[in-house]
N, C-alpha and C positions, 0 to 999 in steps of 0.2 A: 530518479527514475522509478522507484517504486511507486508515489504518486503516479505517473503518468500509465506505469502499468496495471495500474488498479483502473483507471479512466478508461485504459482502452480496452479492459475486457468487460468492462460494466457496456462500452459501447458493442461489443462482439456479442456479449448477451444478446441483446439488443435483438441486432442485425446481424445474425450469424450467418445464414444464408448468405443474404447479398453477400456479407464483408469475404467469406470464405472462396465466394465464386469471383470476383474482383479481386482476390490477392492471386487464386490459380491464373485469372487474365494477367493480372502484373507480370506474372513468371514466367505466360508461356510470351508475354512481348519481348521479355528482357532474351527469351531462350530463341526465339526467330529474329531477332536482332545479330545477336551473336551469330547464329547458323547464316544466314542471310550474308552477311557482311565475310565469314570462313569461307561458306562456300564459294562466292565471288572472286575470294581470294585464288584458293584452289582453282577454280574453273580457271581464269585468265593464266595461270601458270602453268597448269598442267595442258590446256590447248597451245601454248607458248612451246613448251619442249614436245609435243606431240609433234610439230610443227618442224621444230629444228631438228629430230629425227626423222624428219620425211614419212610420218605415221600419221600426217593431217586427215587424210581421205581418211580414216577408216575409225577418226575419232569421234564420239558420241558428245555432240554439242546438243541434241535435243531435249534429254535429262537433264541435265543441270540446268538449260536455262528456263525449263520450262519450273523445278525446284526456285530457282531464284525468283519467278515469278510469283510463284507460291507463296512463298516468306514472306515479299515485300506487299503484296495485297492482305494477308492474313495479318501480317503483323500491324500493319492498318485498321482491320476488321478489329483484331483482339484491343487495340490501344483505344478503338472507340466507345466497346463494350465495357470497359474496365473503370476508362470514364464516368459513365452514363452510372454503373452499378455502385462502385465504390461511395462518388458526391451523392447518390441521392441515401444511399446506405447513413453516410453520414450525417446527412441532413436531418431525418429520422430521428437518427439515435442521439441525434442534441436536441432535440425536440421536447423527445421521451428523456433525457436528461435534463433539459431546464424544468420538466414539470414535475420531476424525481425534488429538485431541488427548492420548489418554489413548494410541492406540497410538503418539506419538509420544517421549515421558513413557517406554513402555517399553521403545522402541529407543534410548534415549538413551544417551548415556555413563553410567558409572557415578558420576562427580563431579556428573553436573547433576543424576542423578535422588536423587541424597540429599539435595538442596536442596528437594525440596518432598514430602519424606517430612513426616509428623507431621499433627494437624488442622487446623491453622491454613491450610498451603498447600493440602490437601485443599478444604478451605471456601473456600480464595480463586480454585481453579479450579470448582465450584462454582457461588460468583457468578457468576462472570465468564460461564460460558457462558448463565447463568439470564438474566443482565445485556443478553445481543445481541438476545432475542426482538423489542426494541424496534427493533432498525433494518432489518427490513424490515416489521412491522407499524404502526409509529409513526411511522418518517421515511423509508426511501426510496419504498416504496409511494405513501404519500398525499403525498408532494413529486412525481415522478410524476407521477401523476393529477391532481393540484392544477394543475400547469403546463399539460398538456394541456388540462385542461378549460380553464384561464385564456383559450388559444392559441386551444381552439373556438369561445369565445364571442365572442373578440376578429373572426372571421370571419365567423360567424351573426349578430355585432352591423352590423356594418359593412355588410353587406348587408341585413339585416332592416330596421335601424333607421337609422344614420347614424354613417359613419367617426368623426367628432368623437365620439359617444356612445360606440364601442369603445371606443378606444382612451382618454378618462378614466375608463373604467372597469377598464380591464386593468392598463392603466400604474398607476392611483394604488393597485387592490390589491397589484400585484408591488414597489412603490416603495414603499408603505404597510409592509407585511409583512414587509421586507427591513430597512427599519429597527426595527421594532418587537419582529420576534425577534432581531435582530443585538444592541441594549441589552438587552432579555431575557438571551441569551446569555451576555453579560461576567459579570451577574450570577448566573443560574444553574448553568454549568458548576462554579466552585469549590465552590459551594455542593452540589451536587450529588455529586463525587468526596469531599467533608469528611464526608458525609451518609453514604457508601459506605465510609467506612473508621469512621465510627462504629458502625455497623451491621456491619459484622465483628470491632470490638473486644468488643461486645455479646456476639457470639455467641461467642468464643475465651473470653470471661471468664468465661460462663456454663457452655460447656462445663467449663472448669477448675473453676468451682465445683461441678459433681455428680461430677464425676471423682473431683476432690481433696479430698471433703467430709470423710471421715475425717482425712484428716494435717491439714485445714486448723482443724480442732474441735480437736486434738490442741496445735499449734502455736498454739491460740488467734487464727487468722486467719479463720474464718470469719465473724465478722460485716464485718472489711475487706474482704472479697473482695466478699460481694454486694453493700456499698456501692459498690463498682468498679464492679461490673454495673450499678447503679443507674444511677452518673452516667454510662456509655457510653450507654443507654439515654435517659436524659436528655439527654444532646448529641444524639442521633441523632435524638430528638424536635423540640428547639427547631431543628437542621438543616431538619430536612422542613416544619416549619412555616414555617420563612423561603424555603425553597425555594416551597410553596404560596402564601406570599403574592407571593411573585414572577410565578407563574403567576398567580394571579388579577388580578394588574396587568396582564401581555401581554393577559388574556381582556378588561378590560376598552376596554383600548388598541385592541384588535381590533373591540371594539364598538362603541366613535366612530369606526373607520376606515367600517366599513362603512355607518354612518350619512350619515360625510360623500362616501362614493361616491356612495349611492344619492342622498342628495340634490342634488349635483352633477350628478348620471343625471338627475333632476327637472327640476333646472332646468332642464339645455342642452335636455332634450324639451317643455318647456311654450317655449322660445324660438322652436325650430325650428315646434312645431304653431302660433306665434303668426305666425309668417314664411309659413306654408302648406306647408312643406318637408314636410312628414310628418305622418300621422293621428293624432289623440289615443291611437289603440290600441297603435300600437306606441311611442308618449312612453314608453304606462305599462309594455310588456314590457319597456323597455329598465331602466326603473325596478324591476320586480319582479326582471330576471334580474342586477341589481346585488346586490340584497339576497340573492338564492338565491348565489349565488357568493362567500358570505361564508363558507360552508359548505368552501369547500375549502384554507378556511387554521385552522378548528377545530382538528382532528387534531393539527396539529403544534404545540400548544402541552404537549403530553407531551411530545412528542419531544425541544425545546430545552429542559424539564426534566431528563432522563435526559441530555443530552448528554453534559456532562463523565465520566459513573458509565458510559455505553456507550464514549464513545469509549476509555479508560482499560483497559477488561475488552477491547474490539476490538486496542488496540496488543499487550498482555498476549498473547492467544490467538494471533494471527499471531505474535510474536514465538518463540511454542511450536512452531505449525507451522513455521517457517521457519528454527528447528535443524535441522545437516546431520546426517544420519544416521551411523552408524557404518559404516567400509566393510568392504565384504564380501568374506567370506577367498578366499584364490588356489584353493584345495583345495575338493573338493565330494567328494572320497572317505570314504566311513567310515571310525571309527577303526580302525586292527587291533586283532584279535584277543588276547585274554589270550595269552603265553605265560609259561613258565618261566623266571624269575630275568632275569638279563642290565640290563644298563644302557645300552642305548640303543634305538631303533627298531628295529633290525635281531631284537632279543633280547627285547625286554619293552617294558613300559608306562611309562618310565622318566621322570624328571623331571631338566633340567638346566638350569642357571643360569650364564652363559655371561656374564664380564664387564658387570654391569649394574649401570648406575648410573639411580638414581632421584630426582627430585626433590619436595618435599615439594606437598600438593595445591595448587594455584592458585600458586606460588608457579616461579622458577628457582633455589632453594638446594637444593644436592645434600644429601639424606639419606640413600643410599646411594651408596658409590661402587664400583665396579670388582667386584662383590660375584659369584664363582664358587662352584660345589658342585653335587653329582648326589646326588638320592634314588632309589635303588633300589628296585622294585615287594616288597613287605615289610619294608623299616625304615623306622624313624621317626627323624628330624631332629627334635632342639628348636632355636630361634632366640632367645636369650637377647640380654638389653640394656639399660640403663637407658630409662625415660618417653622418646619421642621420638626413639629411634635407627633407625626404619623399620620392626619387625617385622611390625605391620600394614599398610606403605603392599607390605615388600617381599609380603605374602600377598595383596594387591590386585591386584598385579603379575602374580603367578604367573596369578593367577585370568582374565586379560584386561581388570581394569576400572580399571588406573590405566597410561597410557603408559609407555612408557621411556624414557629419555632416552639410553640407551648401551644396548651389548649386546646379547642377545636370551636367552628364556626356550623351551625345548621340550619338546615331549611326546610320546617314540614318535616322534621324530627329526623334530617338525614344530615349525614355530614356534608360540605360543601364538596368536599373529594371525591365522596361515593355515587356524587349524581353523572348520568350521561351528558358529555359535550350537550348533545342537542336537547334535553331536556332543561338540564340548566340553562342555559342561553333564554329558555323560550320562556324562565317563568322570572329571569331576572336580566335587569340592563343595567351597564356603568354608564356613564359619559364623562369621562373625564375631560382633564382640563385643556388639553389640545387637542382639540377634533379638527377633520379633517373635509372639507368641499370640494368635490372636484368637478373640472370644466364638465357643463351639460345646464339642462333646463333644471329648473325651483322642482317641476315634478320627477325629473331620472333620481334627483338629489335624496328628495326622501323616499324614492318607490325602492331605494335603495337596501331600506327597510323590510320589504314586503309589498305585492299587488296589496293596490287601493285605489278608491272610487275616487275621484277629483271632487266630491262630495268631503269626505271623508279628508283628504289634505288639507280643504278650505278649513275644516271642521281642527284640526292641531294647530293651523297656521293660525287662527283665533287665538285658540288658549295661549299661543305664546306671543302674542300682541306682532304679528310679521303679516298679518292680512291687508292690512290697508296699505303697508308696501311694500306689498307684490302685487296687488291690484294696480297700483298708478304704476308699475315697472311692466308688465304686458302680461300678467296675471301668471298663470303656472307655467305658461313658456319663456318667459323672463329667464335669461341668461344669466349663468354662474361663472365666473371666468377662473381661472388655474389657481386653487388653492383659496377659493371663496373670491377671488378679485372681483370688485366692485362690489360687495357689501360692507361695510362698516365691522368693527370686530364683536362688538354685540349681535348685531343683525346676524351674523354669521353664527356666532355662539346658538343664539334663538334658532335656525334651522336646524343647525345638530339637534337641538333639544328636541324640535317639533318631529325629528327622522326618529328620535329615541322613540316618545309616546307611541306610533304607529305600530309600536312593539307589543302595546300594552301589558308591559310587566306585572308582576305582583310585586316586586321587589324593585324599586328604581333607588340608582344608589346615584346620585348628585356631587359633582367635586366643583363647589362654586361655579353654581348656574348662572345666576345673575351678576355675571363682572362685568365691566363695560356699562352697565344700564343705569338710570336716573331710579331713585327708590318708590318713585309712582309707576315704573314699567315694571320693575322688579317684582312689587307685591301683585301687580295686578297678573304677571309672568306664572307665578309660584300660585295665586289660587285658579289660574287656569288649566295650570298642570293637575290639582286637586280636583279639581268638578272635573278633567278629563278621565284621569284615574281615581274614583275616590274611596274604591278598597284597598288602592295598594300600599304598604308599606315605605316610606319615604328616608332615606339614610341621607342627609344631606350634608357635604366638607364646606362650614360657612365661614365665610370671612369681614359679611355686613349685616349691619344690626336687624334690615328687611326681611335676611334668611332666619336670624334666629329669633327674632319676633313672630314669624311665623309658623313655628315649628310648634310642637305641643307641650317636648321637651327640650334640653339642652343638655349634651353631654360635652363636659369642657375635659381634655388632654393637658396634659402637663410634660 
């Protein structure tokens, strides 16, 4: 519950207003519900004995039913308002909460946010925010309201009608309802969170089935796969159905409770009207405004359905927002200016690697140690080494997005730490080893980069030899299908490359550029990347003799 109460004051923040003026509508339905259905009660009894005392003529039937009219149109009026304010309040406020939570996903470190790279984590945030709707429209809200009204009546009763008569009526619904969603609960919460992860493996398997339908025909898996689909779907069924019959045991639990209020209300009112204590009218309001007041424990039998599946996506989301940020650099100056040749700040845009040891990600074993070298603004370093000797953690490194554990790394005589987000980015680019295409045209793909002239695209698509096909493919309108579909894994590789150049760094750090390629595409790949950039500094993770043949130097890792 503390998650969820943390979710739903971050939503109240929000949306205070609305949510404020939508909880007062909740209370005054639940409060003219009740009045509505008491006075009814009264009116019919008390014009009954009016009646059987021969006092009919002279009894005021215009007030009350003209009141009862009131209630039942108001409370109309108010259940439409409370509607309208509360869903769009919430709407809002998960709005401004997925984008609390997606810009936090983007200011994160670089190790947490490739943990929920791919569709699965995609879909599982997703849920989760779709998942919170419920806790202020299904359980804090109408808990709330529920209470207040309980606390109104427990007041209006006691005065109206008679303390004894509140208070079995407040106490046995709050005593009532406390046990009966309480064993609800135990039952529903697992069942609930079991139901929630069925219902995601559904859709990850279904996804991978349209994805993967070709290799999976191919590999002779596609009839396994959708049977997979099947039974996620199948469990996520027979889930919800046990979940449902659980709720319909609370609904029915709910409905002996309320029966045995009211009739308990019955009794102790026909006791008291037998004792002289009180008029048959208000026996029977205290009698009706039990049964109306059964009304404000409806609601929450969603709510202790969804429990376990909201509170799970509430821990999830707070746990999101409640990653520290990344701290921000000592420096707020721009970078300098381009100059001519030189190898350090003073001279040029230089790159240097200054005693740095590095450890391997989430772990404390050193995968680099003591590792020094300067790249100079126009040569190119290869970084050679067998599977596992750092070359991608150390170009992680360079890039800002894996710590250091020793040393320090600079750029133009500043540490890599103390440059601005946006200054850094703009004088250096990684591309590592899985990049990423998504569905749209050759030109959304790299303008992704930055505006550019279609001049200019033709002009990178050269350097990395992708010109002559995209020309026979329908030139820069040529289609990218989901996740690079219909290019080749090279071809693909080559676009990311050609999105990178459009950057023009001074610093381009390379995690094996040319895989995939024949060693006549490679070298001609690598000097058109060179004639495209040819001041910039080149850090390249090689793993073929093309890359480091072409380099100036060669730094080998052990």
């Amino acid at each position: 519950m503390t998650a969820l109460w943390a979710i739903f004051r971050l939503i109240l923040r929000d949306q205070r207003s609305a949510l404020l003026r939508g909880a007062a509508l909740s209370l005054l339905v639940l409060v003219m519900g009740a009045a509505l259905l008491g006075l009814s009660g009264w009116f019919i009894t008390a014009a009954a004995a009016a009646g059987l005392a021969g006092a009919g003529a002279v009894f005021d039937v215009f007030r009350p039913s003209a009141m009862v009219r009131f209630l039942a149109l108001g409370r109309a009026a108010a259940r439409y308002g409370e509607r309208l304010l509360t869903h769009d309040a919430t709407l809002r406020a998960l709005e401004s909460l997925r984008l609390r939570v997606l810009a936090a996903l983007v200011a994160a470190e670089y190790l947490r946010m490739i943990r929920v790279r791919g569709a699965q984590a995609l879909n599982r945030l997703t849920a989760d925010i779709d998942a919170l709707d419920g806790v202020p429209l299904r359980l804090m809200l109408p808990l709330i309201a529920g209470v207040a009204a309980q606390l109104l009546a427990l007041a209006v009763l006691w005065i109206l009608v008679a303390p004894v008569v509140a208070v079995w009526i407040v106490a046995g619904y709050l005593v009532g309802a406390a046990l009966i969603f309480g064993g609800m609960a135990r039952v529903a919460m697992p069942l609930s969170r079991r139901a929630e992860v069925a219902a995601q493996a559904f859709r990850a398997r279904l996804i991978d089935l349209i994805r993967a339908r070709r290799d999976l025909a191919v590999y002779g898996r596609l009839t396994a796969q959708a049977k997979d689909v099947m039974a996620a779907e199948a469990r996520g069924l027979d889930l919800r159905c046990q979940l449902d019959q659980a709720e319909r045991r609370a609904g029915a639990a709910l409905g002996l409770l309320a029966t045995a209020v009211a009739a308990g209300a019955l009794g102790i009112g026909m006791t008291l009207v037998q004792a002289g204590r009180i008029a048959p009218g208000f026996a029977a309001l205290g009698f009706f405004a039990a049964l109306a007041l059964a009304e404000t424990l409806a609601p929450l039998r969603r709510a202790v359905a969804d429990l376990g599946r909201m509170a799970d996506a509430a821990r999830r989301v707070r746990r999101d927002l409640a990653q520290p940020l990344p701290a921000q650099p000592l420096h707020t100056q721009p970078l300098p200016a381009d100059t001519d040749g030189g190898t350090d700040g003073a001279s040029g845009f230089a790159l240097r690697v200054s005693g740095v040891t590095l450890h391997r990600p989430g772990t404390s074993l050193p995968v680099v140690s003591g590792l020094s070298f300067t790249v100079a603004p126009g040569e190119t370093v290869a970084i050679t080494g067998a599977s596992g000797t750092g070359k991608s953690t150390l170009l992680l490194a360079i890039a800002g997005l894996q710590p250091l554990a020793a040393g320090q790394i600079s750029l133009g005589g500043w540490a890599v730490a103390d440059w601005p987000e946006a200054d850094l980015r703009a004088g250096l680019t990684l591309l590592p080893q899985r990049s990423t295409l998504m569905a749209g045209t050759v030109a959304e793909a790299l303008r992704l980069a930055g505006p550019a002239e279609d001049a200019h695209l033709w002009q990178v698509l050269a350097a990395v030899q992708m010109d002559g096909i995209i020309r026979e493919r329908d030139g820069l309108a040529a289609r990218i299908g989901p996740r690079g579909e219909g290019f080749s894994g090279g071809e693909a590789r080559r676009l990311a490359l050609a999105r990178t150049l459009l950057r023009h760094p001074r610093i381009l750090l390379l995690d094996e550029p040319t895989e995939g390629l024949d060693d006549t595409t490679a070298r001609a790949v690598l000097q058109g990347v060179r004639q495209l950039l040819p001041d910039a500094a080149l850090l390249i993770a090689a793993h073929r003799q093309a890359e480091t043949a072409f380099a100036d130097r060669v730094l080998a890792l052990s």
